[in-house]
C-alpha positions in Angstrom: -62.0 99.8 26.3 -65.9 99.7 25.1 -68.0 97.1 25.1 -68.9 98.3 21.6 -65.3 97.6 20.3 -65.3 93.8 22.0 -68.5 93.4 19.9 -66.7 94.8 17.1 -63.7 92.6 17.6 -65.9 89.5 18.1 -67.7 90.1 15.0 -65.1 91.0 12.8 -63.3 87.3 14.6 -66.2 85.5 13.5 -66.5 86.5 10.3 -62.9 85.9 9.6 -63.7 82.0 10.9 -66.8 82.0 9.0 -64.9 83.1 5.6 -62.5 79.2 6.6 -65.4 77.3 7.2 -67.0 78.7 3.7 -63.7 78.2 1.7 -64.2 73.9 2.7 -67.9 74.0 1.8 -68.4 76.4 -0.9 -65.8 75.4 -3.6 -66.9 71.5 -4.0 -70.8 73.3 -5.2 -68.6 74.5 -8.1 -65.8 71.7 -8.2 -66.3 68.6 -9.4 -63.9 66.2 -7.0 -63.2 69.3 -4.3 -62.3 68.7 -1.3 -59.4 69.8 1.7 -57.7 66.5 1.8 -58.0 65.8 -1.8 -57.0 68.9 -3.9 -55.3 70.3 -0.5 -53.2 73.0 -2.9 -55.9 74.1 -4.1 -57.5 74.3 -1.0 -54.3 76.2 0.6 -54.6 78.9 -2.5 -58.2 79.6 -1.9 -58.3 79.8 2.0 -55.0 82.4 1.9 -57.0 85.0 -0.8 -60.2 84.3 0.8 -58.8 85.1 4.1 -56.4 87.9 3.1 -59.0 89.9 0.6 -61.2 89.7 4.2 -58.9 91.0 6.6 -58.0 93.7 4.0 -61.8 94.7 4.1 -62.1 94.4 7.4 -59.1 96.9 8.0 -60.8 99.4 5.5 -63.8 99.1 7.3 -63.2 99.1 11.0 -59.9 101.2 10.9 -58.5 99.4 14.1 -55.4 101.6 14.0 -54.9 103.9 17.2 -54.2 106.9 15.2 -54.6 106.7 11.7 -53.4 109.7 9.8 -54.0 111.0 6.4 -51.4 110.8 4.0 -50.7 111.5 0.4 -51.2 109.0 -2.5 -48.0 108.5 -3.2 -47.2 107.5 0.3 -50.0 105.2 0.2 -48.7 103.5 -2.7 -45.4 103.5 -1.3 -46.8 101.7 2.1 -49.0 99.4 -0.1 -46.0 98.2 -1.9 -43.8 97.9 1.3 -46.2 95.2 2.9 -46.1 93.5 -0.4 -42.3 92.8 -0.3 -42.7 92.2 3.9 -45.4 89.6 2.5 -43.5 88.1 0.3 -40.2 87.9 2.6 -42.4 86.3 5.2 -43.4 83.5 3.3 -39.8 83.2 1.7 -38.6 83.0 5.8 -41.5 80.7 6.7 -40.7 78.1 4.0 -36.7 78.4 5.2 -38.3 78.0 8.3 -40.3 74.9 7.6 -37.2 73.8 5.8 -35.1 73.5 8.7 -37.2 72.1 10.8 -37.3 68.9 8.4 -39.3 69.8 5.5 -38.3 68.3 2.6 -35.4 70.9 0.9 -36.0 69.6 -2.8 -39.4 67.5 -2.8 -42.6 69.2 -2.3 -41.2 72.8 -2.8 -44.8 73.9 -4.0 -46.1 72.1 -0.8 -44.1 73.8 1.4 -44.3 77.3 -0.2 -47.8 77.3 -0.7 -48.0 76.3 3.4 -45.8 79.3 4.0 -48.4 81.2 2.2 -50.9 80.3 4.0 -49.1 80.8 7.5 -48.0 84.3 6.5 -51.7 85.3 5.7 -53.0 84.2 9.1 -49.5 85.7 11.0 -47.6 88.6 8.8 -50.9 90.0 6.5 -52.7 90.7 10.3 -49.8 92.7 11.4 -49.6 94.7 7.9 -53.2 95.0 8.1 -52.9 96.8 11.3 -49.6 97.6 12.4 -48.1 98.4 8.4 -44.7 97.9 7.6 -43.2 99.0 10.5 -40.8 96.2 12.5 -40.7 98.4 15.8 -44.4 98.6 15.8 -44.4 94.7 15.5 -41.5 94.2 18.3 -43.7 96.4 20.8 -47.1 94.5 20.2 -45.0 91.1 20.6 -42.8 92.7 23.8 -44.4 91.8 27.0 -47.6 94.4 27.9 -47.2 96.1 24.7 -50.6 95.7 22.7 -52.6 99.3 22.9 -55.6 98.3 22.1 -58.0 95.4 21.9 -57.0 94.7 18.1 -53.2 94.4 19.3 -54.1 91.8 22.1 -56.4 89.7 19.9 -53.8 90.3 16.7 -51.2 88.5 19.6 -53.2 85.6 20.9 -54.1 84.5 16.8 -50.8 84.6 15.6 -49.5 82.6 18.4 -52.4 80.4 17.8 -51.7 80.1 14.5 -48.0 79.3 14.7 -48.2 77.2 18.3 -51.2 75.1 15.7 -48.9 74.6 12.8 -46.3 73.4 15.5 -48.7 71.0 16.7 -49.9 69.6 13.5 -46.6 68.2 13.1 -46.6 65.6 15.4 -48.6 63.1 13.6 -46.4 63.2 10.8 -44.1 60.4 11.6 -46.2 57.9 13.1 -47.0 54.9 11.4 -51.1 55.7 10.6 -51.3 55.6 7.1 -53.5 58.1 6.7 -54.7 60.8 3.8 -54.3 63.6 6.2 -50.1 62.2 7.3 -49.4 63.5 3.9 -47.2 66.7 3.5 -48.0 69.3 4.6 -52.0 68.4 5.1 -51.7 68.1 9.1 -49.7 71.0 9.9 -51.7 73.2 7.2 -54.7 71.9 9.1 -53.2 72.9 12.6 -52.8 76.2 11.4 -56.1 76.8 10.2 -57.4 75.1 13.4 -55.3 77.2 15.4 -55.9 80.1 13.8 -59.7 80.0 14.1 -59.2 79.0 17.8 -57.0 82.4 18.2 -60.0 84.2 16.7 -62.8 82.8 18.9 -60.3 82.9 22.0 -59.0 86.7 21.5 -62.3 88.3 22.5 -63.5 86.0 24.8 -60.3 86.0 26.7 -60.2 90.5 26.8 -63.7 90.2 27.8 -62.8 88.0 31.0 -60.1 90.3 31.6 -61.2 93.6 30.7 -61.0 94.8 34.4 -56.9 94.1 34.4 -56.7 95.6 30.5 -55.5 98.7 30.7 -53.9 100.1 27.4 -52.0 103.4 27.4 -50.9 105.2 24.7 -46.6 105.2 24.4 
């Protein structure tokens, strides 16, 4: 592990929290009435393809994968549509997810979905991005000790932000406030944006105080 590839990692972290910040502030320049609380759909639709078209980038660019290995066309379209369908199962498993955990089933089915969305891009896209459609790849990053690389440990420590956010953002749901920001599914949307970007700024910051003990071996 180089000091170089923290640097990378950070930088690449940063940017992704950058690209959230500039999805609230950009949009209202060229939107009359625009803002996250207000038009929160819309808001939820633009920080998921900001945030994914990024991270795809970003995984063109920096080519985090351990051993990436050339392949034909055809296999790359093949892979390409894979993590589509993955994508799309995610957020069909997120909103059952949400669902059961006392979503509304029939009100606020675009709410939810689109929150699903938005939960699968900060959770499911990383991992595709990196890890591609392969599940046993996934189980070892998510097993105990199995990230290989700096990219695996910070792709851990955001998605479990993200989710462990989302979780969180629940809680003020049922009280009694009366505010803007009680109202499906604004709070828990918000806690997993909040969570996310606190995965991103934690990830390096947390390999960097423990790069002594970091040891990653091939398997």
């Amino acid at each position: 592990m180089s000091e170089a590839e923290t640097r990378r990692l950070l930088a690449a972290n940063l940017l992704c929290v950058l690209t959230v910040v500039l999805t609230a502030v950009v949009p209202p320049f060229f939107w009359d009435g625009f803002t996250v609380l207000g038009t929160h759909l819309a808001w939820l639709c633009i920080c998921s393809v900001c945030v994914s078209t990024l991270n795809m980038i970003l995984h063109l660019v920096l080519k985090p994968n351990l051993t990436p290995k050339r392949s034909s066309f055809a296999h790359k379209i093949s892979r390409f549509v894979k993590c589509c369908i993955y994508f799309f199962m995610s957020c069909i498993l997120f909103h059952a997810i949400i669902v059961l955990y006392g979503a509304p089933l029939i009100e606020s089915v675009t709410e939810t979905f689109l929150f699903a969305v938005l939960l699968s891009t900060f959770t499911t896209l990383q991992c595709l991005c990196m890890l591609g459609p392969n599940i046993q790849a996934w189980i070892r990053v998510f097993s105990k000790n199995g990230a290989m690389s700096i990219w695996e440990s910070s792709l851990q420590i955001t998605t479990i932000c993200s989710i462990l956010g989302a979780w969180f953002g629940a809680f003020p749901i049922p009280l009694d406030w009366d505010r803007p920001w009680q109202v499906w599914p604004i709070s828990c949307s918000l806690g997993a944006t909040f969570g996310y970007m606190a995965g991103l700024i934690i990830a390096p910051l947390w390999i960097h105080w423990n790069r002594k003990q970091l040891t990653y071996k091939s398997r």
